[in-house]
C-alpha positions as CSV (number, residue, x, y, z in Angstrom):
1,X,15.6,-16.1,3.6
2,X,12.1,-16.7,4.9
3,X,9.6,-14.3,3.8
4,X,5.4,-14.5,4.7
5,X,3.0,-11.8,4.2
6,X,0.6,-11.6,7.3
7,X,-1.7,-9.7,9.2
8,X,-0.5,-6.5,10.8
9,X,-1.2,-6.3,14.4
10,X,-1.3,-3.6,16.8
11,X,2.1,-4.7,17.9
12,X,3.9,-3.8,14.2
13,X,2.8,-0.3,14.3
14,X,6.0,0.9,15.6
15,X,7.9,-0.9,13.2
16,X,5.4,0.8,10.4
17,X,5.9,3.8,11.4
18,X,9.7,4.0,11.9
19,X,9.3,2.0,8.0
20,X,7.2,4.8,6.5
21,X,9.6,7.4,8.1
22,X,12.9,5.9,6.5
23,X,10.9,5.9,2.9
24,X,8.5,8.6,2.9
25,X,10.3,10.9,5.2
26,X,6.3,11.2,7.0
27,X,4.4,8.8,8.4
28,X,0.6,8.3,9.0
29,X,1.1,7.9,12.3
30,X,1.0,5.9,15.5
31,X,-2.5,7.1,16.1
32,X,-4.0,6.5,12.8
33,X,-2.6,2.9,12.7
34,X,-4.2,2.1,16.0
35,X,-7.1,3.3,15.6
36,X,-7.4,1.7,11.7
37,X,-7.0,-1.9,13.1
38,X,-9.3,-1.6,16.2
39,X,-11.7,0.7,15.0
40,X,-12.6,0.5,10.8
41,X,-14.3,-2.1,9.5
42,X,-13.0,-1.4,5.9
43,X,-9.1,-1.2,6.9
44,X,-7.2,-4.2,5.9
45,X,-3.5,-4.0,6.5
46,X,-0.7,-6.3,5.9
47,X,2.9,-6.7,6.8
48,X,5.4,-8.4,4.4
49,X,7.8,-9.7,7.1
50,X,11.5,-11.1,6.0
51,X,13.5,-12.8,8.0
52,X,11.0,-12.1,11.8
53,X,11.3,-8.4,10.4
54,X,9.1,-5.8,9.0
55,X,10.6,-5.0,5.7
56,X,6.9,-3.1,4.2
57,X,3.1,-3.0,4.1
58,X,0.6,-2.2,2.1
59,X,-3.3,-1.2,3.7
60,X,-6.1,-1.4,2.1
61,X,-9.7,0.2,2.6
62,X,-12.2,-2.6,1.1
63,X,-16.2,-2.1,0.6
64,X,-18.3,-3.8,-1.6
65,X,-18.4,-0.6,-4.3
66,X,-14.3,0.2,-4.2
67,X,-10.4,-0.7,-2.6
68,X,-8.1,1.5,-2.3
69,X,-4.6,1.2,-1.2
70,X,-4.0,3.6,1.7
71,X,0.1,3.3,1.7
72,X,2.2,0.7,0.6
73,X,6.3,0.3,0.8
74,X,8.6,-1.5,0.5
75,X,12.5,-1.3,2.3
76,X,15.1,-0.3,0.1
77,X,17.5,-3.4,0.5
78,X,14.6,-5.4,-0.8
79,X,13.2,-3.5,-3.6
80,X,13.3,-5.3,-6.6
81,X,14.2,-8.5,-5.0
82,X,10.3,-9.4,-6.3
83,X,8.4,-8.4,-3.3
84,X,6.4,-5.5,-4.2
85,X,5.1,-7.4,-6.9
86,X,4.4,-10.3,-4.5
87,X,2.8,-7.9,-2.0
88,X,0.6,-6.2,-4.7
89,X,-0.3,-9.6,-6.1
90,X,-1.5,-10.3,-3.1
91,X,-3.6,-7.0,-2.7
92,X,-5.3,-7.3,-6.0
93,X,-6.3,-11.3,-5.5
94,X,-8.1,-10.1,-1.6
95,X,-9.7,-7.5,-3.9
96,X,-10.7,-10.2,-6.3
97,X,-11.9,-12.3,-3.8
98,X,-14.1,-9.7,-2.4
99,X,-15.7,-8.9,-5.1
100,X,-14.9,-4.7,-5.1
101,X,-15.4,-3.9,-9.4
102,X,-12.3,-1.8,-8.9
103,X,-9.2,-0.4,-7.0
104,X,-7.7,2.9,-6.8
105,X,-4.4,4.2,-5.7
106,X,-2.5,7.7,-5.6
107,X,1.2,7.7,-6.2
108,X,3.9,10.3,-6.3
109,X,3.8,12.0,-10.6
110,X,7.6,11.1,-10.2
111,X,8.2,7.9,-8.9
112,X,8.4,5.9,-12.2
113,X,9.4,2.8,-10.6
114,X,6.2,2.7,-8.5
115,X,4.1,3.7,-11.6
116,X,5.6,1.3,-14.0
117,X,4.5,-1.6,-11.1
118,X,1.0,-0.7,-11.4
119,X,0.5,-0.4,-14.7
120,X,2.1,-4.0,-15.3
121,X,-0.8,-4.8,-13.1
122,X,-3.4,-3.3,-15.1
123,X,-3.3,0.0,-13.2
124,X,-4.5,3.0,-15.9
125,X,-4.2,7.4,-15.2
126,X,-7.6,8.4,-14.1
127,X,-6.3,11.6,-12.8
128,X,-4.4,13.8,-11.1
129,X,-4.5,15.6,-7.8
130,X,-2.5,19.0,-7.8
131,X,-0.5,19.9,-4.7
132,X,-1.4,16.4,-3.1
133,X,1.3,15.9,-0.8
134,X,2.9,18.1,2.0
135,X,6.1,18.9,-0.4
136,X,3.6,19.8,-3.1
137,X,4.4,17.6,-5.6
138,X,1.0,16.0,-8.3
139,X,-0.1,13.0,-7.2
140,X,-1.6,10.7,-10.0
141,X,-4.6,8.5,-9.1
142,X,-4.5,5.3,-10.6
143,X,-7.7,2.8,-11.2
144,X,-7.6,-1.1,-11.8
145,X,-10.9,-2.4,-13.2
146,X,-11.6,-6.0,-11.8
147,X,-14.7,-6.9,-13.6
């Protein structure tokens, strides 16, 4: 199995999208992909790609005060294989390396495997956002401190 984490280009979006579908039943969209990588400054997005396919992502908005992770997944059949960890690992040392004090993330109050990831990382509860998502359901926002 080969397995690289690289840039996402405007020619992955598809792939994204049809990804984000299959595990979030939504997706941001065609649209806001394209016009993320040719248009904001602050959008970094990668692609975890296994085997010359697009198996998840993770995008980041990076300025010098704060990162946040915009979306991140991972495929099913390679859930914990390893590379979420590997692909948030990854995240938090381009954080690191620029230099942002912190990073935040929302994430679904009940997915307990995605919450028990981030706080292995460091990730603590800052808060919670009622309603946040188009079912309804809480989301939690989550903060790293990297100082």
């Amino acid at each position: 199995m080969k397995y690289q984490i690289r840039e996402m280009t405007i020619n992955d979006i598809p792939d994204i999208v049809d990804g984000e579908t299959r595990i979030f039943g939504e997706t941001l969209g065609f649209d806001m992909f394209y016009s993320e990588l040719s248009l904001n400054p602050f959008a970094f997005y990668f692609v975890l790609e296994i085997d010359e396919g697009i198996r998840g992502y993770i995008g980041l908005w990076i300025d010098k005060e704060h990162a946040e992770v915009v979306n991140f997944y991972i495929d099913k059949e390679f859930q914990n294989q390893g590379f979420g960890k590997m692909v948030l690992e990854f995240a938090i040392k381009l954080c690191e390396m620029s230099k942002v004090p912190m990073i935040s993330l929302e994430v679904r109050e009940h997915n307990d495997v995605a919450i028990k990831l981030y706080e292995k990382y460091g990730f603590k509860f800052s808060h919670k956002r009622e309603k946040y998502y188009k079912d309804l359901e809480d989301a939690l926002v989550m903060i790293k401190d990297l100082r």
